[in-house]
C-alpha positions in Angstrom: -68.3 286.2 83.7 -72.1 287.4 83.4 -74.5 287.6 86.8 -77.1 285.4 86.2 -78.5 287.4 89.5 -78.2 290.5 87.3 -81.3 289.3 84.6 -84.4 291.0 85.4 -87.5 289.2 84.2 -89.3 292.2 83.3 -86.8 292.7 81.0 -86.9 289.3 79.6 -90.8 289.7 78.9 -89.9 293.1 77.4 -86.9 291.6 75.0 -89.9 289.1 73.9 -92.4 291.7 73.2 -90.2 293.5 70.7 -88.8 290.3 68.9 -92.6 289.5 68.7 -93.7 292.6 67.2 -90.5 293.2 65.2 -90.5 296.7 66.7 -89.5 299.3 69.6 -93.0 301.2 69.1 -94.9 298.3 68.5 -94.2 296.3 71.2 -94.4 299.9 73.2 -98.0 299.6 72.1 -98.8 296.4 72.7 -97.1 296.2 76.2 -98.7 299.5 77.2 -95.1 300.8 77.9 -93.5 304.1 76.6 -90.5 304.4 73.7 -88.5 305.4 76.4 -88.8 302.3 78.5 -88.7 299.7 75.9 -85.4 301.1 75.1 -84.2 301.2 78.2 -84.8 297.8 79.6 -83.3 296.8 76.1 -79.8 298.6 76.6 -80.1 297.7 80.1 -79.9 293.8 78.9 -77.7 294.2 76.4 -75.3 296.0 78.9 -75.4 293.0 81.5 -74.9 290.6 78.5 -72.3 292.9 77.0 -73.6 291.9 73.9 -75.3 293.8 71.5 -79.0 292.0 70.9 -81.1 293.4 68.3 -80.0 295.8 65.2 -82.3 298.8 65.1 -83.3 299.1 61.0 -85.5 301.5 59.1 -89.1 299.4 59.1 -87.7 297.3 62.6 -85.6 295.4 64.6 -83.1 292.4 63.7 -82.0 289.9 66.2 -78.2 289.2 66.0 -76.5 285.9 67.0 -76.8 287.0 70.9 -80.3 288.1 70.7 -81.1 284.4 69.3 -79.6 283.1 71.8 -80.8 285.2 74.7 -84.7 285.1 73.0 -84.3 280.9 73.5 -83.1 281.4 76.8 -85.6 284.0 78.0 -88.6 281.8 76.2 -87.4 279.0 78.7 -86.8 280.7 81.5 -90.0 282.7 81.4 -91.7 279.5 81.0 -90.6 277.8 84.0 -91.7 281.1 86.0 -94.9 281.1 85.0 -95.0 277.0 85.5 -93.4 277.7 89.5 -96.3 280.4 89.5 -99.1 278.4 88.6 -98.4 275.4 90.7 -97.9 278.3 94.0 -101.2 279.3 92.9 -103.0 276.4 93.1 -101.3 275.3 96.4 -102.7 278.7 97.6 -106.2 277.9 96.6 -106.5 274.5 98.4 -104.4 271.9 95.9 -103.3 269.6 97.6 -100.8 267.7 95.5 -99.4 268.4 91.4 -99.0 265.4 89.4 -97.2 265.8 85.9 -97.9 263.3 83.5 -96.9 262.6 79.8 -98.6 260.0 77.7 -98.9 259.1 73.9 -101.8 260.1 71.5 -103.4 256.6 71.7 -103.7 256.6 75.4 -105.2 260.3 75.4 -107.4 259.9 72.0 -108.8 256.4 73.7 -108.5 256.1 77.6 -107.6 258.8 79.3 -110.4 261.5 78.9 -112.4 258.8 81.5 -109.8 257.8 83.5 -108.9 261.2 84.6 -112.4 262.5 85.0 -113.0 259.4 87.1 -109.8 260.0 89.4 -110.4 263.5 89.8 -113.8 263.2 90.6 -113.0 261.6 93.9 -109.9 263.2 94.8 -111.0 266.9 94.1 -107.6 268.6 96.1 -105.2 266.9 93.3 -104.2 268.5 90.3 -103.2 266.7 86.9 -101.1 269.0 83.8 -100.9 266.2 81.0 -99.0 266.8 78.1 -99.3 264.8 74.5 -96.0 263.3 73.3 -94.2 260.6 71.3 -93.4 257.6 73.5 -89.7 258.1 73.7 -89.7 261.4 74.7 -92.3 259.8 77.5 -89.8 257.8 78.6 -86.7 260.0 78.7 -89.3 262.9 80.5 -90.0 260.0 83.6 -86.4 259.1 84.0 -85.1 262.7 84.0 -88.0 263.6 86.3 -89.7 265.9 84.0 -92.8 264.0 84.8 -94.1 261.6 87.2 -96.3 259.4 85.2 -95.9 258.6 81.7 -98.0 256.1 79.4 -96.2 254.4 76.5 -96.2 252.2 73.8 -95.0 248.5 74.4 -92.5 248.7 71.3 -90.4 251.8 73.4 -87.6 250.7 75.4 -87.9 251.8 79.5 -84.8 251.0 80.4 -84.8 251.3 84.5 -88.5 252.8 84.9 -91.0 250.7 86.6 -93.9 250.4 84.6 -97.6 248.5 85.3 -100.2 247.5 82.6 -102.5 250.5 81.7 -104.6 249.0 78.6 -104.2 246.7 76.1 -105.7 248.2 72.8 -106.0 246.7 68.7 -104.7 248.6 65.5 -106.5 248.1 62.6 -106.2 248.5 58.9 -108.5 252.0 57.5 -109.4 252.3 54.1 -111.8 254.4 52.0 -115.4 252.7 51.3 -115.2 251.1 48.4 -111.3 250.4 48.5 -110.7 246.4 47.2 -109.7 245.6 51.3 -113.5 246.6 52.4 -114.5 242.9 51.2 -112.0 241.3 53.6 -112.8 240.5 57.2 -109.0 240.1 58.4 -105.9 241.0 56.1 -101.6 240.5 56.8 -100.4 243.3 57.1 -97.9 242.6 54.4 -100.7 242.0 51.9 -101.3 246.0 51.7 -97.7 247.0 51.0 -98.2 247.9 47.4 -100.4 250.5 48.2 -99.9 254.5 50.0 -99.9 254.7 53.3 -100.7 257.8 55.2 -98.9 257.7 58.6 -97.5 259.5 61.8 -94.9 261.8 61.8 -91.2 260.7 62.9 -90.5 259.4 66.1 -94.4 258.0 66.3 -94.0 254.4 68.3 -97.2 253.8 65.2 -95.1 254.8 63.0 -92.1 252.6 63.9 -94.0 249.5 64.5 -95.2 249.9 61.0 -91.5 249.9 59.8 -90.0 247.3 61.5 -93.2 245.2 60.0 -92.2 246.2 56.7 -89.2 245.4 56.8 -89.6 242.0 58.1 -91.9 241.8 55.2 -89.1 242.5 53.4 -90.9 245.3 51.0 -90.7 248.9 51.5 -93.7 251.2 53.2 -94.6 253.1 50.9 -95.8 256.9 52.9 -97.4 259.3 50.7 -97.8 261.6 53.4 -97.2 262.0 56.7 -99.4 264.2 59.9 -99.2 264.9 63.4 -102.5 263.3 64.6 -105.1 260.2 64.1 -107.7 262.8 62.9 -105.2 264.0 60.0 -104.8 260.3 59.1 -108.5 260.1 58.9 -109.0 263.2 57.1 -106.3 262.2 54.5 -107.6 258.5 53.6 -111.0 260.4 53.6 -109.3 262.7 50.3 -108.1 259.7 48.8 -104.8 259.8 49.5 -104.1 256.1 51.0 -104.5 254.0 53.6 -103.5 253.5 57.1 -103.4 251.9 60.8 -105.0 253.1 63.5 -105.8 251.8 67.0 -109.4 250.6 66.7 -111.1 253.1 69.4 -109.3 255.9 67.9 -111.7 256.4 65.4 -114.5 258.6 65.6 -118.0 258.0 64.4 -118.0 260.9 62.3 -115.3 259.2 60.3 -117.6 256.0 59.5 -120.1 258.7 58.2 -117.4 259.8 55.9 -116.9 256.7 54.7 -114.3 255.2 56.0 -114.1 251.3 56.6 -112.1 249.3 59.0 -110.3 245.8 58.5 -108.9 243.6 61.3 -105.0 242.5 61.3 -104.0 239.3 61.7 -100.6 240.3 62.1 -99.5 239.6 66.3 -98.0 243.0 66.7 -101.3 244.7 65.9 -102.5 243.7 69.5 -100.8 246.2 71.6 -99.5 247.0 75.2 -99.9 250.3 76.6 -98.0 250.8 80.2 -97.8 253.1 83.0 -94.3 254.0 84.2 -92.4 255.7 86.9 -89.0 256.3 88.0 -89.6 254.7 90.8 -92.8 253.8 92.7 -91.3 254.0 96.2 -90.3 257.6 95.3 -93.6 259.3 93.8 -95.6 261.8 96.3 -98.4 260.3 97.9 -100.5 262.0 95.2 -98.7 260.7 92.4 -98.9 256.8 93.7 -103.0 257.3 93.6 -103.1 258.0 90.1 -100.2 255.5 89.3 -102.2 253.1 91.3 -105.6 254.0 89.7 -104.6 254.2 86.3 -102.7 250.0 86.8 -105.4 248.9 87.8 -108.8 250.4 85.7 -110.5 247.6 86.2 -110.7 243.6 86.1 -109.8 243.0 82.5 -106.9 244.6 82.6 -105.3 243.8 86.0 -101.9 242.8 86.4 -101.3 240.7 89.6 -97.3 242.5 90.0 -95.7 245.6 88.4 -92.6 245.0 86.4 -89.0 246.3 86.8 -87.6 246.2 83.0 
């Protein structure tokens, strides 16, 4: 049985260096280290793992099994260090509180920018790290505590989080200029199914709302090509290479000037729900139920008089 006491970080960083550089002397180099040390903290790992990690060759080094392992493990671990010594920081420079949220690209790409800047700006001692995700993975990160906060799509089930109304926002249909939809004011969304759609990657809540429509349709939709962001969707209708659905406010002037055209949906599902969620209200740090509170509640059009349990 290994001694997870016995792992020395340093050596961790150093076991990184050389799979990053492919090299012993490289990563010497880079890491302003000597041969001699490199090697060392490298046998001194691979005798604590009793494992042999990387196979020295003529122009490098090779991982084996166990040095794939360990370099997935170390990228982790090293990770959460440098997360724990972040947040210390800022606790050490006056923060007063550390709220981690996770929302979805439509929340971020329309909303959020404002909302945060407005928040922050009147409580200066609080900290927000955000990160982009799909909405599932929102959910599953504020169940399992990975986050506090997390904004979502109202086609994801939440499944014992508490969630509030954050916006309410309208996809649209986005077509080249001169495309035979730029005539029509409002269009069914099954009415376009003949043509290429560029969408979302997997796992989008876009991207699955768009299926399940199709398929209630009854016809297939049909992707030519699929990106990881509402700019690449743009870009690629822009090049000809279909159409798509985007949330109305999600895109940018620039792409008008580009020529690209909008058309309304008359389908119901295009009129979405975006929420707020938590674990548990009652739970969240005193910093955490200010945002969650400010971001419900962003002003009078969008108020909800109760938050939800679903």
């Amino acid at each position: 049985m290994i001694n997870p006491s016995h792992f020395d970080l340093q050596s961790l960083r150093v076991f990184l260096l050389v799979v990053e550089h492919g090299s012993l002397t490289k990563a010497a180099e880079h890491g302003g280290l000597t041969l001699s040390a490199i090697s060392k903290r490298i046998a001194d790992l691979e005798s604590v793992t009793d494992c042999t990690l990387l196979i020295r060759r003529a122009r490098g080094v090779e991982m084996t099994v166990a040095g794939r392992g360990l370099h997935e493990h170390a990228l982790r671990v090293l990770d959460q260090v440098n997360s724990m010594a972040n947040e210390m920081g800022d606790y050490a420079i006056g923060v007063r509180g550390h709220v981690r949220v996770w929302a979805n690209t439509s929340s971020i790409v329309q909303f959020l920018p404002d909302d945060l800047a407005r928040f922050l700006n009147t409580n200066q001692g609080v900290k927000v790290s955000l990160e982009e995700r799909l909405s599932g993975d929102i959910v599953n990160a504020v169940a399992s505590g990975k986050a506090e906060l997390g904004i979502f799509a109202d086609n994801v089930p939440a499944l014992g989080l508490e969630r509030r109304l954050y916006r309410r926002d309208k996809l649209v249909l986005v077509v080249p200029d001169g495309h035979r939809f730029v005539q029509r004011d409002t269009i069914a969304f099954a009415e376009t199914l003949d043509e290429d759609y560029v969408g979302l990657n997997a796992g989008s809540s876009l991207l699955m709302r768009m299926r399940d429509a199709a398929i209630a349709a009854e016809q297939p939709l049909k992707l030519r090509i699929q990106v990881s962001s509402f700019d690449g969707i743009c870009r690629m209708i822009e090049a000809g290479l279909g159409i798509g659905i985007l949330p109305e406010k999600a895109v940018r002037t620039e792409s008008f000037e580009r020529g690209l055209r909008l058309v309304n949906l008359s389908d119901a599902w295009a009129h979405r729900t975006l929420w707020v969620g938590a674990a548990s209200a009652d739970l969240l740090a005193p910093e955490a139920t200010r945002l969650y509170d400010f971001l419900a509640y962003p002003d009078e059009d969008a108020r909800e008089t109760a938050p939800s349990r679903v």
